[in-house]
C-alpha positions in Angstrom: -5.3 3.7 -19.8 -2.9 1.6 -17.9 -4.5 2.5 -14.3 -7.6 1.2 -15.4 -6.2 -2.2 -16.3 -4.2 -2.9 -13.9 -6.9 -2.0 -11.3 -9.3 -4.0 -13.5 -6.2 -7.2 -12.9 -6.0 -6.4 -8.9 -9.9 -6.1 -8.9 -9.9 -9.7 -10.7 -7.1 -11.4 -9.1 -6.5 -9.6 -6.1 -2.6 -9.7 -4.7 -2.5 -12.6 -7.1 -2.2 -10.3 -9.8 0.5 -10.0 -11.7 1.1 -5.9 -10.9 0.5 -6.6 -8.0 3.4 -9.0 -7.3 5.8 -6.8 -9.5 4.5 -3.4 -7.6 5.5 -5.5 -4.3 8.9 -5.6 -5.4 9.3 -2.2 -5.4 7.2 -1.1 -2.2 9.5 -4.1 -0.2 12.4 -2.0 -0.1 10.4 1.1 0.8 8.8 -0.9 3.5 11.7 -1.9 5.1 13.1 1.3 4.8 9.6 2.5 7.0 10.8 0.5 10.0 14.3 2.5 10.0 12.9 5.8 9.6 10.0 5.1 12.1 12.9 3.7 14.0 14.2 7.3 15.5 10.6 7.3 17.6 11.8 4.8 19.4 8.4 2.6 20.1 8.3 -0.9 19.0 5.0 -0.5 17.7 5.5 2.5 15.8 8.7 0.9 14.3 6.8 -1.9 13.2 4.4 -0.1 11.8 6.4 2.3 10.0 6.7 -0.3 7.3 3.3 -0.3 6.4 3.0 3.7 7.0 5.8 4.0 4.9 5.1 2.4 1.8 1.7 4.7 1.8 3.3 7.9 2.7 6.0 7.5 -0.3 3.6 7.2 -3.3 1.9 10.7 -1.3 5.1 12.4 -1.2 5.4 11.5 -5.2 1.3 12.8 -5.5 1.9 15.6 -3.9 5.2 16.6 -5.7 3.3 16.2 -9.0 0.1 18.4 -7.6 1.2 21.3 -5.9 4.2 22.4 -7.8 3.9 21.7 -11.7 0.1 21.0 -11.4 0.2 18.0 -13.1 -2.9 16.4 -12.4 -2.6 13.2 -14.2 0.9 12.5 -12.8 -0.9 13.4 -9.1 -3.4 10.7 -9.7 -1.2 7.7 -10.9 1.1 8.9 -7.5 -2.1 8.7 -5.3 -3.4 5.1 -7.2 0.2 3.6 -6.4 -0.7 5.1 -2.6 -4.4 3.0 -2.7 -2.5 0.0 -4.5 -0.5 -0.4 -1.1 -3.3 -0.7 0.4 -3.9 -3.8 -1.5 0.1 -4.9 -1.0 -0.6 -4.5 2.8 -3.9 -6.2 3.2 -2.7 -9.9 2.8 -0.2 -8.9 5.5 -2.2 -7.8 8.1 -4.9 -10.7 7.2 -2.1 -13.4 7.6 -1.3 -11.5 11.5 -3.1 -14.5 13.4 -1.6 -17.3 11.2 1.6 -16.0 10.2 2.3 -18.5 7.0 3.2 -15.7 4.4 6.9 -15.4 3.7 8.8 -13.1 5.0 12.0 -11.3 3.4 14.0 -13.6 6.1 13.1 -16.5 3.6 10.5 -17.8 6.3 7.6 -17.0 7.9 6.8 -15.1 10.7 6.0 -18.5 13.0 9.2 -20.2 11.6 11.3 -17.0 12.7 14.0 -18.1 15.3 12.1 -14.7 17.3 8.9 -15.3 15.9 8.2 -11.8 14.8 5.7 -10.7 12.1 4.9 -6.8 12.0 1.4 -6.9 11.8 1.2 -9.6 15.0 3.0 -7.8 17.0 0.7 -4.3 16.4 -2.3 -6.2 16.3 -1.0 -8.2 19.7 0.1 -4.8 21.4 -3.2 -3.3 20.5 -5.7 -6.2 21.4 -6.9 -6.3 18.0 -5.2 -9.2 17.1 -8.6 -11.7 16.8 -9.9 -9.3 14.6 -7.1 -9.3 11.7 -9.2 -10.6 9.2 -11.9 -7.4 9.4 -9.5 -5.0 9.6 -7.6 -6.4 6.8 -11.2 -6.2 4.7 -11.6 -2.8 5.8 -7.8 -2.3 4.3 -8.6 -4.4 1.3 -12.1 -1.8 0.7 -9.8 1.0 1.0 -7.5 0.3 -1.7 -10.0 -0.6 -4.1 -12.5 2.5 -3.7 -9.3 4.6 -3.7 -8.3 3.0 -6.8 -11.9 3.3 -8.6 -11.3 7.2 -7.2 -7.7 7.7 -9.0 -9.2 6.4 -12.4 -12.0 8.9 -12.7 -9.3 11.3 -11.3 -6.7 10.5 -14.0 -9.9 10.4 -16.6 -11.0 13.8 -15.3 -7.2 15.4 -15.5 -7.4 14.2 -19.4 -10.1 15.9 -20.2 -9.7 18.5 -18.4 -6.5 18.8 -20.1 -7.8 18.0 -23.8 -10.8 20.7 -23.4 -8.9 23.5 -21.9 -5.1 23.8 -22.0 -5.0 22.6 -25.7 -3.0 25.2 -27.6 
């Protein structure tokens, strides 16, 4: 099953991984789509994090859909793993909030910026949590994977569940 190896390749090789980096080439846009819809609140902080939000709430909308209306359980839990594997897409982000030497979609880095500006700085500045970037970012990183394990016995549950009783 393709949810078990690719969480077996992010569990190995972390964002490094090659799902990993092509999953972050889809969430991207649907991050930076976060900060325009978060936009109409009006709160810098809430725009900036509305990029982050975002690219968890989409893969939910997409669970959901899948769960509530045709019930399709297996569908529901690869929607919900895609939600978890942001988590992991996030993590390196928040964790680089202090140093701010990832690149950015500006083709720099947060520091090299002509404003300086890095999301997850500027939340973790405006909150005071700054200095602690790299334990929230764990906490972020535990969240992913454990949801990820979670989705996987899901998905393995909704096939035999499947195979035992709605076989015609």
């Amino acid at each position: 099953m393709a949810m078990i190896f690719f969480s077996a390749q992010l569990f190995r090789q972390g964002y490094d991984a090659p799902i990993a980096q092509y999953l972050h080439c889809l969430n991207l846009p649907v991050h930076e789509t976060g900060h325009i819809v978060f936009g109409i609140f009006g709160k810098p902080v809430v725009t900036s994090l509305g990029g982050s939000l975002f690219q968890i709430i989409m893969p939910l909308v997409f669970c959901f859909a899948l769960w509530i209306k045709p019930r399709d359980l297996m569908g529901a839990s690869v929607g919900l793993w895609w939600a978890f594997e942001n988590f992991i897409d996030v993590a390196p982000y928040i964790d680089d909030a202090l140093h701010m030497r990832l690149m950015l979609i500006s083709g720099g880095t947060g520091a090299e910026a002509p404003y300086g500006f890095h999301d997850w700085n500027f939340i973790l500045s405006e909150t005071g949590l700054l200095l602690k970037h790299d334990k929230i970012a764990d906490v972020v990183y535990t969240m992913g994977y454990a949801g990820m394990v979670l989705c996987c016995l899901w998905a393995a549950w909704s096939l035999f569940y499947y195979f035992k009783y709605q076989r015609v």
